[in-house]
C-alpha positions as CSV (number, residue, x, y, z in Angstrom):
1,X,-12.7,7.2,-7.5
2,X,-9.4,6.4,-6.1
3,X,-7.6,2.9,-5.4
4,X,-4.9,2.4,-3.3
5,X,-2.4,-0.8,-4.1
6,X,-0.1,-1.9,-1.2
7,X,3.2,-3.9,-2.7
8,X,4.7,-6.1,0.3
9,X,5.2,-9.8,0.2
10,X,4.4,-12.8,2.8
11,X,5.6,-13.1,6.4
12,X,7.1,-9.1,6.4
13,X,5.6,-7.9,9.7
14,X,5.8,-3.8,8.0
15,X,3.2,-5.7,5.3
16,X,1.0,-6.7,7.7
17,X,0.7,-3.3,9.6
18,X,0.4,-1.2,6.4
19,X,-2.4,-4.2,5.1
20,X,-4.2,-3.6,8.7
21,X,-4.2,0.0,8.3
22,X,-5.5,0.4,4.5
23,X,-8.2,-2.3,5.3
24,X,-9.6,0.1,8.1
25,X,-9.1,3.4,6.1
26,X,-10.5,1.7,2.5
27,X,-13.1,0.1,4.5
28,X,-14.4,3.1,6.3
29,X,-14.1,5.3,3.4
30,X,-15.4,2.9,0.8
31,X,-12.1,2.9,-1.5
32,X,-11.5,-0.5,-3.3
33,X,-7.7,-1.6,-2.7
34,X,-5.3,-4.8,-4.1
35,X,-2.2,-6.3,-2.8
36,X,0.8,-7.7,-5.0
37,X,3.3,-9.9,-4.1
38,X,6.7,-8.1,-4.9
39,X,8.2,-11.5,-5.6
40,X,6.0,-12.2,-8.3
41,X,7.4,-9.5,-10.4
42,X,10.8,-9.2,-11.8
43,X,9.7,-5.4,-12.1
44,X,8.6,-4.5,-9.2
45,X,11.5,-6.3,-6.9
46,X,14.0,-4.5,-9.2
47,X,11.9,-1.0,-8.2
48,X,10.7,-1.6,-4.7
49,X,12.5,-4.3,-2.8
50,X,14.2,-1.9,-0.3
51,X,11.4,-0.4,0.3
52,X,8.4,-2.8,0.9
53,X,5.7,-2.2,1.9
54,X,5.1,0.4,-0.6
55,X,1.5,2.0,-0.7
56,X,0.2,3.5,-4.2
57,X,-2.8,5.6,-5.0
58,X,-4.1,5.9,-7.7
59,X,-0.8,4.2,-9.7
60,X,1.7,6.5,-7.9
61,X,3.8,5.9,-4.6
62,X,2.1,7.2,-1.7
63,X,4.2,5.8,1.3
64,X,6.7,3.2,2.1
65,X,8.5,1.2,5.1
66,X,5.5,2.9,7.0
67,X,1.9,3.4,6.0
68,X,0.4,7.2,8.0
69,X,-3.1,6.7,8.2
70,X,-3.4,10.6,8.7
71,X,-1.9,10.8,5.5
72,X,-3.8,8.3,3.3
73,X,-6.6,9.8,4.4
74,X,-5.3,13.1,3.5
75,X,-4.5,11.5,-0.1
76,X,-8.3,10.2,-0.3
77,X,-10.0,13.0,0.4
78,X,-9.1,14.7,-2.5
């Protein structure tokens, strides 16, 4: 089964469109998915900051600045 992981942080308006989106398509489709906050991980911020929100499936970058629902779905129907 696959599991998609959206990296953003709090008040960033790109976050709250990708969240929106991966809640409809994960909902629909029945794929479990997490958030992180970016901040909360030296890591992550090092990796990712320029380009939050980042989407993952399955552990490996999907999409980011902009989640394409055509496209996650693509990525889940496999």
């Amino acid at each position: 089964m696959h599991r998609i992981t959206l990296i953003g942080k709090p008040g960033c308006h790109l976050c709250e469109d990708a969240r929106e989106i991966i809640a409809r398509v994960a909902g629909e489709l029945g794929v479990p998915w997490s958030e992180v906050n970016i901040e909360t991980s030296d890591e992550l911020r090092e990796r990712y900051w320029e380009m939050i929100p980042v989407t993952l499936v399955d552990g490996v970058q999907h999409d980011f600045w902009r989640v394409s629902e055509d496209r996650l779905r693509a990525a889940l129907a496999d």
